[in-house]
C-alpha positions in Angstrom: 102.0 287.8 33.6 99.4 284.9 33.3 96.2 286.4 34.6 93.5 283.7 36.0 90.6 284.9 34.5 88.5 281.9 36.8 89.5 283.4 39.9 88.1 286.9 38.6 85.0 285.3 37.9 84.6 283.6 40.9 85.6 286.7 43.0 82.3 288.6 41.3 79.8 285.9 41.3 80.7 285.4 45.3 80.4 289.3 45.5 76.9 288.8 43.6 75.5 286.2 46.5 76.5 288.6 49.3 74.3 291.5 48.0 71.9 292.6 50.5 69.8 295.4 51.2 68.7 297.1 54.5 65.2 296.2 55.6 62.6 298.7 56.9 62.6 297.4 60.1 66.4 298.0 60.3 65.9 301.9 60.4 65.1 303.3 63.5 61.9 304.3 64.6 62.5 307.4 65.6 64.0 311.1 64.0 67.9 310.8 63.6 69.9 314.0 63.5 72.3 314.1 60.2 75.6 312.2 62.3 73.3 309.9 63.1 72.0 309.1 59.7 75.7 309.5 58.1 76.5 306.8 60.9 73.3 304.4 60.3 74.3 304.6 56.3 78.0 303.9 56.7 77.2 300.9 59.1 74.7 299.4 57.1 76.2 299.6 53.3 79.8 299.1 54.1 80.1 296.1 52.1 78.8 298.1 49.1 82.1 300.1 49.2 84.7 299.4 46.7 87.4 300.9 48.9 88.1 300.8 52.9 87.5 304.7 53.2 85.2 305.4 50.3 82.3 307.3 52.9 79.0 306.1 52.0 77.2 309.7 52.7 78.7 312.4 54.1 76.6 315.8 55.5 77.6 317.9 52.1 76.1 315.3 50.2 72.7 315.3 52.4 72.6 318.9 52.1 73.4 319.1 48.2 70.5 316.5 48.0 67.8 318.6 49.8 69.3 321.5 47.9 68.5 319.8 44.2 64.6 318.7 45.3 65.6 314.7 45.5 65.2 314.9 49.3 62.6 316.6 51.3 64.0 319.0 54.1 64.6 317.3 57.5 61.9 318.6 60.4 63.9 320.3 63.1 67.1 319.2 61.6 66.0 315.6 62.6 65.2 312.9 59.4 62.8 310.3 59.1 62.2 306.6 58.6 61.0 307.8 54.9 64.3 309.9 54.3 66.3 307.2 55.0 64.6 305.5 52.5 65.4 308.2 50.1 68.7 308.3 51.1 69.3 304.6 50.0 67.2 305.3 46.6 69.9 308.0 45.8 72.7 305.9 47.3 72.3 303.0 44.7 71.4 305.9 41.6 73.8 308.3 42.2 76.7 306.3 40.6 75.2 305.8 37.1 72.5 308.8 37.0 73.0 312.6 37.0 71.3 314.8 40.1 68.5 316.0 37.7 67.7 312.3 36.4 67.5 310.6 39.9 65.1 314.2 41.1 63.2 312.6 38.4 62.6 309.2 38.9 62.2 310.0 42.7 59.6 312.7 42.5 57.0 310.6 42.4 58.0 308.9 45.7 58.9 312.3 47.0 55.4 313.7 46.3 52.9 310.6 46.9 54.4 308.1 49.1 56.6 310.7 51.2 54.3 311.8 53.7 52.9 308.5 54.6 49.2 309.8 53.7 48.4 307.0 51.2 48.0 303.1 51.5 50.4 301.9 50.5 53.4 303.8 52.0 57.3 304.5 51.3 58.6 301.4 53.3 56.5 299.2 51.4 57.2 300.7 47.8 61.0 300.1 49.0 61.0 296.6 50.0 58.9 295.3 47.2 61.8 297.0 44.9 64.6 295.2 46.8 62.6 292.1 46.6 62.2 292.4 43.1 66.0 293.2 43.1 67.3 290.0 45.1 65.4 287.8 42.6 66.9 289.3 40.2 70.3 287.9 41.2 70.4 284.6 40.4 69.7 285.2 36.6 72.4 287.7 36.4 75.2 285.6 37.8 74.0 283.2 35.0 74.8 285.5 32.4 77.6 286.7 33.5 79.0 283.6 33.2 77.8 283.2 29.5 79.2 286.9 28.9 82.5 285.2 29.9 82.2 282.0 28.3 82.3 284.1 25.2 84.9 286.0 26.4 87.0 283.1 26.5 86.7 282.5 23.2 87.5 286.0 22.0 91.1 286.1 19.9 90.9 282.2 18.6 94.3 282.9 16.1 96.1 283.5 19.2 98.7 281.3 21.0 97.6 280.5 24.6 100.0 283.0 26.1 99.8 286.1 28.8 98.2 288.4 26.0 95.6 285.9 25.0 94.8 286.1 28.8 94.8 290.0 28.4 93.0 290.4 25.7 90.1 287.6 26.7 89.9 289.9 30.1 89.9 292.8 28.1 86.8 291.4 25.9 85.1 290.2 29.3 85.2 293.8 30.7 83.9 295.5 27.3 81.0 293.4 27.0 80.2 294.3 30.8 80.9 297.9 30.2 78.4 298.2 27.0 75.9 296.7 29.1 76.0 299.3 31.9 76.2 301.8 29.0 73.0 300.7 27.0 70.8 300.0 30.1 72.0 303.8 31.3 71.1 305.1 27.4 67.8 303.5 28.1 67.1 304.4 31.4 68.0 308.3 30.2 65.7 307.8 27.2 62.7 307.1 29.6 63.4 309.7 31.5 63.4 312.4 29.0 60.5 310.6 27.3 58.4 311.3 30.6 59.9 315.1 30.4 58.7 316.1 27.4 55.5 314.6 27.9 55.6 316.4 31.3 56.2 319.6 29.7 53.8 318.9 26.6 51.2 318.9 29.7 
């Protein structure tokens, strides 16, 4: 099996250009009820799904959330602007993080920028995050590409052949994989840096 290794490439750095985010002034202005937020979620994050019916959110999820302290309640069963907000916070963490680690780096939002009592206000904390984000795009596709560059040259004694091809893939995906793994180590390491302080306190 000759495996095109370009194609592969090309296929994530096209994924890369389409990331988006939702924008404040795509969330409703009024309360939704949980379908409704489920609904809004689903709609707007689609692309991020790796598979046709992976669910975005679903109600368990909302309620295990309020239940663990990284969302505040809904009022009268209905959730606001800023819980929406949360919601997409968690969305993007909860694949790499642990419940108790996102409650963490969210209870600072939860507690100051929540309630919409300071000046600068949840909405505004969010999109200066994505912005940051989106700019951060164009420099990451750029080392992707040197990631597999190297790659490439992995396995030099080898004969161009199908397991070349493997095992070049097979470096590729390592070397994406220990990144993922050291940024998590160092994002954990933060975060039970500010815990111990916290409890020193």
């Amino acid at each position: 099996m000759t495996i095109d290794t370009n194609d592969i490439l090309n296929s994530i750095l096209e994924s890369l250009s389409k990331i988006d985010y939702i924008r404040p002034e795509e969330i409703p202005n009024i309360d939704l009820y949980m379908d409704q937020v489920t609904t809004f979620m689903d709609d707007h994050l689609s692309s991020a799904k790796r598979y046709e019916d992976d669910k975005v959110l679903t109600k368990t999820m909302i309620n295990n959330y309020t239940k663990n302290h990284l969302l505040p309640p809904p009022v009268k069963k209905k959730y606001t602007r800023e819980h929406v907000l949360m919601l997409i916070f968690i969305y993007y963490y909860k694949n790499i993080l642990s419940i108790k680690d996102i409650e963490t780096i969210l209870r600072p939002l939860k507690e100051k920028y929540f309630s919409g009592e300071r000046e600068t206000d949840l909405a505004s904390v969010y999109e200066e995050i994505c912005r940051r984000g989106k700019e951060q795009i164009e420099p990451l596709k750029d080392n992707i590409k040197e990631v597999y560059e190297r790659a490439m040259t992995a396995f030099p004694d080898l004969p161009d052949s199908g397991e070349k091809d493997e095992l070049q893939l097979f470096a590729f995906l390592c070397s994406l994989s220990l990144d993922v793994y050291l940024k998590k180590m160092m994002v954990e390491k933060i975060l039970d840096e500010l815990s111990e302080k916290k409890t020193e306190n």
